[in-house]
C-alpha positions in Angstrom: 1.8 -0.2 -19.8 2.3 -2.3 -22.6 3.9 -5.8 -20.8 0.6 -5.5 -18.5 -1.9 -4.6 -21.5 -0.6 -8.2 -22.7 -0.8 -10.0 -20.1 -4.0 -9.2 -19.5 -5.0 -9.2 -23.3 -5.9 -5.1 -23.4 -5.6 -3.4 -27.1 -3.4 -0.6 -26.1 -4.1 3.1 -28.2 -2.4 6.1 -28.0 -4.7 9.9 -27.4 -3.8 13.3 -27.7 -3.6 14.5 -24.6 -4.9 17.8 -25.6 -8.2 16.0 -26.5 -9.2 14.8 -22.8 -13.0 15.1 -23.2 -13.1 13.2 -26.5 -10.8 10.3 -25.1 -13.7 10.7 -22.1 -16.2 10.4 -24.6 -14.7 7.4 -26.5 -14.0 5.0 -23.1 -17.6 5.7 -22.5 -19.1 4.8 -25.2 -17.4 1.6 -26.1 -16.2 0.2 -22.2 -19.6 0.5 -20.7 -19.5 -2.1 -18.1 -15.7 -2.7 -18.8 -12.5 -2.0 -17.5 -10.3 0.3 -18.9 -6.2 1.0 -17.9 -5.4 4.5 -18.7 -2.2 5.5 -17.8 -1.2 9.3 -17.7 0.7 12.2 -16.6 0.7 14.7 -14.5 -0.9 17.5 -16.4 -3.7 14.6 -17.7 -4.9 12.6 -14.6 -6.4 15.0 -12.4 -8.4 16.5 -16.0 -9.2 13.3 -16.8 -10.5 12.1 -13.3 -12.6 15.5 -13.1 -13.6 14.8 -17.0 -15.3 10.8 -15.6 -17.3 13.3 -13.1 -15.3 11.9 -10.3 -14.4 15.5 -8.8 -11.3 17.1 -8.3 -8.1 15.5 -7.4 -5.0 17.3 -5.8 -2.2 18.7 -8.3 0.4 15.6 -8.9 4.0 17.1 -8.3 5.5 15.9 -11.8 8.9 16.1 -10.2 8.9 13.5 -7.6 5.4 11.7 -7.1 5.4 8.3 -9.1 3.6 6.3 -6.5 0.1 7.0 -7.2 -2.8 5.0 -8.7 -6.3 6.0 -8.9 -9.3 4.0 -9.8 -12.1 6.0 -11.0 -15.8 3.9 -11.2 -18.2 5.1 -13.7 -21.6 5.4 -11.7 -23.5 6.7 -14.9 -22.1 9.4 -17.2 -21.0 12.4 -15.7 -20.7 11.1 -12.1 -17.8 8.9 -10.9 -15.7 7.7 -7.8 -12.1 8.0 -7.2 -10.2 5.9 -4.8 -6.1 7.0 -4.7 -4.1 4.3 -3.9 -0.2 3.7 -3.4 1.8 1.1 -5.5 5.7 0.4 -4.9 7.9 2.4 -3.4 6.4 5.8 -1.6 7.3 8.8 -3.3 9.1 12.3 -1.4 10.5 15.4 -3.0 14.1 13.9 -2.4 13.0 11.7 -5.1 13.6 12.3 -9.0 14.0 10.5 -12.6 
């Protein structure tokens, strides 16, 4: 995340990943309007997507499924849009790290 946060002149901050409503709280209050890169983990997207009020999201298999990207657009607080796209190679359960 890091070499793109550069290139495209993003701070970059580190969360608790325990703490997904507050990290909710603070993009919304200080990225209104703005874009924000958020990269996570299994166990933290799908909370996180729900937490924007974009809805639930199917379970990420944390062994295998590295392909994903979702875009979530804040409408107002509390109610968002997710679009799941693919990025580089697809991912199968054959597939490990």
């Amino acid at each position: 995340v890091r070499p793109l946060a550069a290139q495209l002149g993003f701070e970059t901050r580190e969360h608790p990943a325990a703490d997904i409503i507050g990290l909710v709280g603070l993009i919304e209050a200080n990225n209104r309007g703005g874009v924000v890169l958020i990269a996570g983990h299994s166990n933290t997207v799908p909370a996180l997507i729900e937490a924007f009020g974009a809805g639930q999201v199917p379970p990420i298999e944390e062994a295998w499924e590295y392909d994903n990207l979702y875009i979530v657009t804040v409408e107002i607080a509390g109610r968002a849009r997710v679009n799941k796209l693919k990025y580089g190679a697809l991912s199968s359960p054959g597939d490990s790290s």
